[in-house]
N, C-alpha and C positions, 0 to 999 in steps of 0.2 A: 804807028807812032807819029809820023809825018802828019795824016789827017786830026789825029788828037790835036797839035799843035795848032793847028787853021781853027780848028773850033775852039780853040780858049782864045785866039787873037782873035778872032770874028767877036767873040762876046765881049772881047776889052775893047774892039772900036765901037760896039755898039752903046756899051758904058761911056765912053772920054767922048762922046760925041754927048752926051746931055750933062756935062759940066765945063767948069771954068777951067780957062787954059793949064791957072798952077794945079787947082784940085786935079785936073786929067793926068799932066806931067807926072806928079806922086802917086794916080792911083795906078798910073801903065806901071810905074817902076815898083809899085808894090805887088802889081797881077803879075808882073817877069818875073819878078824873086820865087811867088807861089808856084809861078807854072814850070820853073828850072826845077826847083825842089821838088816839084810833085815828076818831071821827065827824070831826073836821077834817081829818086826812089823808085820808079817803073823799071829804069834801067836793071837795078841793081836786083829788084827780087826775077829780072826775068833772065837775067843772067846767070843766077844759082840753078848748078845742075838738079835736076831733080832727082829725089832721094827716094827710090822703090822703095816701096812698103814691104817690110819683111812678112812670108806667110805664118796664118797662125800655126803655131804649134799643134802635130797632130794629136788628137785624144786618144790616147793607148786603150784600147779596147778591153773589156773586163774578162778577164780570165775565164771562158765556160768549163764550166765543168763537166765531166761525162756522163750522159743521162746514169741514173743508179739502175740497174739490174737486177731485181731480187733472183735468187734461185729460185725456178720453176720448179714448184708444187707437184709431186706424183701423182695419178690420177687416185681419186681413192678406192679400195680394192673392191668389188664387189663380194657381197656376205657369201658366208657357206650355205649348205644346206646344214649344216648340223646348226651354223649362227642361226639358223633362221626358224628350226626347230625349237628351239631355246628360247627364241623373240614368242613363236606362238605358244606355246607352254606358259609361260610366264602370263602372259595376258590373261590367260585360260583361267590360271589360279588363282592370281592377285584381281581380276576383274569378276570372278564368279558370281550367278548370282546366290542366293541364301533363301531359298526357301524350300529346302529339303528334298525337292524334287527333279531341280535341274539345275542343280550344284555340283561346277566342275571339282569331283574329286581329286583322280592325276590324271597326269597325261602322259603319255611314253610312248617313243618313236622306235618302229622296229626298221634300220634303213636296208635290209634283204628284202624284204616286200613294202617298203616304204608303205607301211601303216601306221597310222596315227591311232591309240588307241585311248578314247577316251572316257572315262570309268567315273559313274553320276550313281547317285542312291538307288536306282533303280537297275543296273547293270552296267554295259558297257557297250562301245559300237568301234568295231577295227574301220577308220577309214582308209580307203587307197587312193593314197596321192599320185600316183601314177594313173590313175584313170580318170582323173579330171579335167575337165574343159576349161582352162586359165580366162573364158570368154563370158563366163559363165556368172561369175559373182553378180548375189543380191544382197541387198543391206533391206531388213522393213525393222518392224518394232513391234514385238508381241507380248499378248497379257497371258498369262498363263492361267489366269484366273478365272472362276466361276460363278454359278449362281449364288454359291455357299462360303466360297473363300474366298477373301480379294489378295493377288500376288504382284509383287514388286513388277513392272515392266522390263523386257529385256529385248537388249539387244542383237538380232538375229543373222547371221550371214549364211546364205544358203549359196553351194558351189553344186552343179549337175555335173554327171558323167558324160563323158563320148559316150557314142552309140553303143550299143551293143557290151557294154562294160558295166561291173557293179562296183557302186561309189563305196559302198559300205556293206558291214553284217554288224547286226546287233545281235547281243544277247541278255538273257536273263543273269537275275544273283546265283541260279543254279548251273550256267551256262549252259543253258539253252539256246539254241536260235530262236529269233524273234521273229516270224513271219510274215510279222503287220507292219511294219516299219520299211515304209519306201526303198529299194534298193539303189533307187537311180538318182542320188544326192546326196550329199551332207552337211549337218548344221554344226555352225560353233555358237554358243550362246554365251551371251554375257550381259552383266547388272546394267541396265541403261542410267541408272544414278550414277555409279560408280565411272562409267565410263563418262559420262558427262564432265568430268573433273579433267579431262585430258584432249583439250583441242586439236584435230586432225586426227584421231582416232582413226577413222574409219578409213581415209587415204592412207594413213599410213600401214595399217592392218591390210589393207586389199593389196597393196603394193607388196609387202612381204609373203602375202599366200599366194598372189601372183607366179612370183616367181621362186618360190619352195613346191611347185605344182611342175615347173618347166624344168626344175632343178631335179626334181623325184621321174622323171619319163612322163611327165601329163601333156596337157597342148599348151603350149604357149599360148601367151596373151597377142592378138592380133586383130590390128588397125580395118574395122570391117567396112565402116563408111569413114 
């Protein structure tokens, strides 16, 4: 405060010394008046206690809520074999082809010798799901047709026995055994038109023969490379 003072009188001798005696006389006593008013004003704002700033207000935090929980899902059960019988029956029938020759008539499951018996214009062939290689599935595409007939295409799935097992017996309309008819495999046939109307067919078709083969005493399906 003191030094403030010596610099406002240093700059009013510096002023009264480049005027006239009365002009200096009035302007000292008008710089004294300023500089008392300006040291009691300094006084007084430096004498006010100072007044701590109140903190803000804390922000109440939003209410969380507890993450939501659904109830956990069962796993879903895996099919029976008699489901699974039913799944291939169906296909058989509703997918058949129509050209009088390799038209699935029925089909019926005997589950004591877990054969599949399936019954076409021409006879019938018992296959044994028990004696199939679950490793074994082929999918191609065959024509039944010939020099003289042309036949709808169809689509073919061929499953082979384990070793030393018979996949199947055929027989005649007279029930006869069929002796020419591979024993070491069995085909399901079906329309490839028809089937074409239903994407994933064939995944889903090998994955239920799959395991209606593991379900019946066959080999299971296994991860070979």
């Amino acid at each position: 405060m003191k030094q403030l003072v010596r610099v406002c009188a240093a700059a009013l001798l510096l002023n009264l010394s480049a005027c006239s005696p009365q002009a200096a006389k009035s302007a000292a006593n008008n710089m004294n008046a300023q500089v008392k008013q300006f040291v009691q004003s300094f006084q007084s704002s430096s004498d006010a206690p100072d007044t701590p700033e109140e903190p803000p207000a804390p922000v109440p935090k939003a209410a969380t809520k507890p993450a939501h929980r659904g109830k956990r899902l069962a796993p879903k059960p895996e099919p029976t074999q008699q489901e699974l019988v039913e799944y291939l029956r169906g296909k058989l029938l509703a997918l058949s082809p129509s050209d009088a020759i390799n038209d699935n008539i029925e089909v019926a499951f005997n589950p004591s010798t877990t054969a599949l018996t399936v019954t076409q214009p021409s006879g019938r062939c018992d296959q044994f799901l028990s004696a199939l290689d679950g490793n074994s599935l082929a999918w191609d595409i065959f024509d039944p047709g010939d020099a003289h007939n042309s036949r709808e295409e169809l689509l073919r799935l061929t499953v082979t026995s384990t070793s030393g097992k018979a996949a199947r017996a055929c027989y005649d309309k007279e029930n006869r055994l069929d002796r020419t008819v591979a024993a070491n495999r069995v085909r399901f046939l079906f329309s490839l038109r028809k089937v074409e109307q239903f994407p994933g067919f064939q995944d889903n078709m090998s994955a239920a023969v799959k395991k209606l083969i593991e379900l019946s005493g066959g080999v299971a399906e296994k991860a070979i490379f």
